[in-house]
C-alpha positions, 0 to 999 in steps of 0.5 A, a space after each residue: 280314069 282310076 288313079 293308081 298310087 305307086 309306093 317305093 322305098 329305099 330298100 334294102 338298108 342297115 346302120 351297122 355299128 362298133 359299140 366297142 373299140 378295135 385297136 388297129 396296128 400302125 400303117 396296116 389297113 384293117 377290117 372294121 369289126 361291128 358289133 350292132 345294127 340300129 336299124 336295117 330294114 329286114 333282120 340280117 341285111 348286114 351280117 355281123 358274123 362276118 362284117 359285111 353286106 351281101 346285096 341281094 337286089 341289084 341296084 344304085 346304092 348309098 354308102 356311108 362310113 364313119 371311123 374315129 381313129 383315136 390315139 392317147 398318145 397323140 400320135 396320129 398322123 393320117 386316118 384313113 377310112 376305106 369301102 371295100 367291094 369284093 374285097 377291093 378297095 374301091 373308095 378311100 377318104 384321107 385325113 393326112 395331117 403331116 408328120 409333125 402335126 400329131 393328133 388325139 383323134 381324128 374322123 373320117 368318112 364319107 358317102 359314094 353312090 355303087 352299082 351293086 349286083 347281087 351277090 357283090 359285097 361291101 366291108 369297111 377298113 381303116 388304116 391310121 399312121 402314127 409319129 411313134 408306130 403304135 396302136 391306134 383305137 378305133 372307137 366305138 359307142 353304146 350311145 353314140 355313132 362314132 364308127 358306123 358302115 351304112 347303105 341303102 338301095 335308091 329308088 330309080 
């Protein structure tokens, strides 16, 4: 009897990442911008021109946000970090530190297994709050992730 060895991997993937900071408006939910991918398992699995991954093989995927929210002024109140699917909020991870606890930064993030079927889409939002209604960056590196959106496809 011939033995048969079947290999399988996690793909499609990408790390998207910001390499540069965006500053976000108080208390609006917000498209994150990415400016690079450290990895993807074929050129163009996330699209940068448009800040979005369009799945083209069906499946259960993980998905992963990281967003650091900072304010010099020590205002942050709450951070929020949200996966958009079809241009709907579909997961929301929050850090809501109170009016009276005020933050340089915070990060939040978190990972979600989706069905996905071609042709649906993910995005990454962000919304910060702030003691004094101002602006609120949210970071990016050129060495480290800070800020990153990423997926795989699981093996089923």
């Amino acid at each position: 009897m011939a033995i048969t060895k079947v290999t399988r991997h996690n793909t499609p993937f990408f790390i998207a990442r910001k390499t540069s900071d965006q500053v976000i408006t108080d208390n609006t939910g917000t498209k994150l911008t990415f400016e690079a991918t450290d990895t993807e398992s074929s050129s163009g699995v996330f699209d940068l021109t448009n800040n979005k991954f369009t799945v083209a093989t069906a499946g259960k995927y993980n998905v992963s946000i990281n967003i650091y929210h900072y304010d010099s002024d020590n205002e942050i109140t709450r951070s929020d970090g949200y996966i958009y699917k079809n241009g709907a909020s579909y997961a929301q991870w929050i850090n809501d530190r109170g009016s009276d606890q005020d933050e340089r930064g915070l990060q939040i993030g978190g990972s979600i297994i989706m069905d996905l079927s071609v042709s649906d889409y993910i995005e990454a939002y962000a919304l910060s709050v702030t003691g004094d209604s101002g602006t609120v960056n949210i970071e990016g590196s050129s060495s480290v992730l800070l800020t990153y959106i990423s997926a795989f496809k699981l093996i089923t």
